[in-house]
N, C-alpha and C positions, 0 to 999 in steps of 0.2 A: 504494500500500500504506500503510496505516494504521499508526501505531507508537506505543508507549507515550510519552506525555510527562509528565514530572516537574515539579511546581513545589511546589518547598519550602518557600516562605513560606508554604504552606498545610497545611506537614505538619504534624501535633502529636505525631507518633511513638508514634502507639497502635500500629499495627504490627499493624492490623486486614488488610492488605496480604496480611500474612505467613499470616497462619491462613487467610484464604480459598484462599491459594494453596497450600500444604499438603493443606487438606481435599482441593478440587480435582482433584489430582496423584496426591496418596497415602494419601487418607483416614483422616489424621491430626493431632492438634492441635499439630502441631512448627514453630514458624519457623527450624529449622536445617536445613529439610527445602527452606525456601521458595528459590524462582526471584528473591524480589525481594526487597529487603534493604533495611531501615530504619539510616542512617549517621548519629549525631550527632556532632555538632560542640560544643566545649565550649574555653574560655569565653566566648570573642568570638568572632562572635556566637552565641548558643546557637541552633541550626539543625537541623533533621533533614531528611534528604534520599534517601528509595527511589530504593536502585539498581537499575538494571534493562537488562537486553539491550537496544541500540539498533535492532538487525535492520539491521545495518552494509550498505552496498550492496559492498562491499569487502572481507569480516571478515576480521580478524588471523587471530583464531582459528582458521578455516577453511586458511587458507594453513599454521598452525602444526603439522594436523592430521598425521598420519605415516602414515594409514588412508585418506584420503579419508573420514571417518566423518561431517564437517560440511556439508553440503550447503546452497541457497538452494533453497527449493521457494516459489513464487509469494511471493517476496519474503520467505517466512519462513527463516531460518538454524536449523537443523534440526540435532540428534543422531541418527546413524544409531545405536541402539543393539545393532544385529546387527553392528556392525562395528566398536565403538569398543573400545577394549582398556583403555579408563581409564587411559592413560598420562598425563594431565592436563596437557598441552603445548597446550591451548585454554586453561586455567584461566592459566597463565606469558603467555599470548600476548595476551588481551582485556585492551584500555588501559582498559578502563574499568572495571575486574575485577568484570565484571556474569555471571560462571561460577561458579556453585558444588559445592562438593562435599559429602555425608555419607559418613560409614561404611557404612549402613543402602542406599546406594544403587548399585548399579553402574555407574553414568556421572554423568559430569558435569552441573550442573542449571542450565538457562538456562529463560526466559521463550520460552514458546509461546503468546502471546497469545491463550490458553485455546480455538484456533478459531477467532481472531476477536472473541468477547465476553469480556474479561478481566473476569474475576470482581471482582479488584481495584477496576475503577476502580467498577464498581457499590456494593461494599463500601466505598470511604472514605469517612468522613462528612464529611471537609472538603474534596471535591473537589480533592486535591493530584497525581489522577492523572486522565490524558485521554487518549483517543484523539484522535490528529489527524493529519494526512497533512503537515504540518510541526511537524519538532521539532527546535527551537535552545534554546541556552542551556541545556543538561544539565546535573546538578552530577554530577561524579565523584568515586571518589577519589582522593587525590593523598598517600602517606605518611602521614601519620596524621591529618592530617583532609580536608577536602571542595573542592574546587578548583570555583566556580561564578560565572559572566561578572556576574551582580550584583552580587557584591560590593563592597562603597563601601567607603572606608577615613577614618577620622576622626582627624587629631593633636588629641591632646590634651596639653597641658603642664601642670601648677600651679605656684605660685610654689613654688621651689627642686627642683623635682621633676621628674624625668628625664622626658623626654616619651615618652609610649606612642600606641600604634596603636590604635582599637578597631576592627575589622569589623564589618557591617552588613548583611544584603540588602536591597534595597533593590525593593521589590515592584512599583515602576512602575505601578501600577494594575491593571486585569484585563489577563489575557492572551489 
């Protein structure tokens, strides 16, 4: 099974992501509507990084469910939406908090790899999303900003001056 992979050092955070996935879904120009979600990071280093459902082989969220409403159908993790009561105890439960919610919508909104062809990856213009049948090194989030295995960390001191950390990703070349 195929799953969406992230690489940030190629986002730019146009959050073109967000609209196709919206159209898509709900034939609307809303990115709070969207299944994948543009996260920046600010100030070291300035980073943007689309979150998105990993398609867990395990999911929290599913386990979290109090309906069985979460299902794995051919590897896809599923909302049964005849059965979910929106009690939002998948949205508490995915580490990666790649669940979202509107008002406007009666369940909770995760990434259904649109069928297969995610509209998404076609849509970004900097190739910061892919399909691939391995995906490591995810950035998630972690409190208030982006927790991502790249990151490099650089001391920096000047003379009389307390020494700081700056962060960095560090893009490794292609992936």
């Amino acid at each position: 099974m195929k799953r969406l992979s992230v690489i940030p050092e190629r986002c730019s955070g146009c959050r073109i992501c967000e609209l196709v996935c919206t159209e898509q879904h709900f034939h609307v120009n809303n990115p709070k509507k969207a299944a994948i979600r543009v996260v920046a990071l600010y100030p070291n280093p300035v980073i943007r990084a689309p979150i998105v459902c990993r398609q867990c082989d395990d999911p929290e969220c599913a386990k979290a469910c109090p309906v069985d409403a979460i299902k794995i159908n051919d590897g896809l993790v599923t909302i049964d939406p005849e059965l979910c009561t929106n009690c939002l105890a998948c949205v508490d439960a995915c580490p990666y908090s790649a669940i979202f919610t509107h008002a406007d919508i009666p369940t909770p909104i995760k990434c259904d790899l649109c069928s297969g062809s995610p509209r998404c990856v076609a849509a970004c213009p900097k190739a910061a999303l892919e399909l691939a049948d391995q995906v490591k090194d995810q950035p998630q989030v972690a409190g208030k900003g982006i927790e991502y295995a790249p990151f490099r960390k650089l001391h920096v001191q000047g003379e009389g001056a307390a020494e700081r950390v700056i962060r960095y990703a560090d893009g490794g070349g292609s992936r």
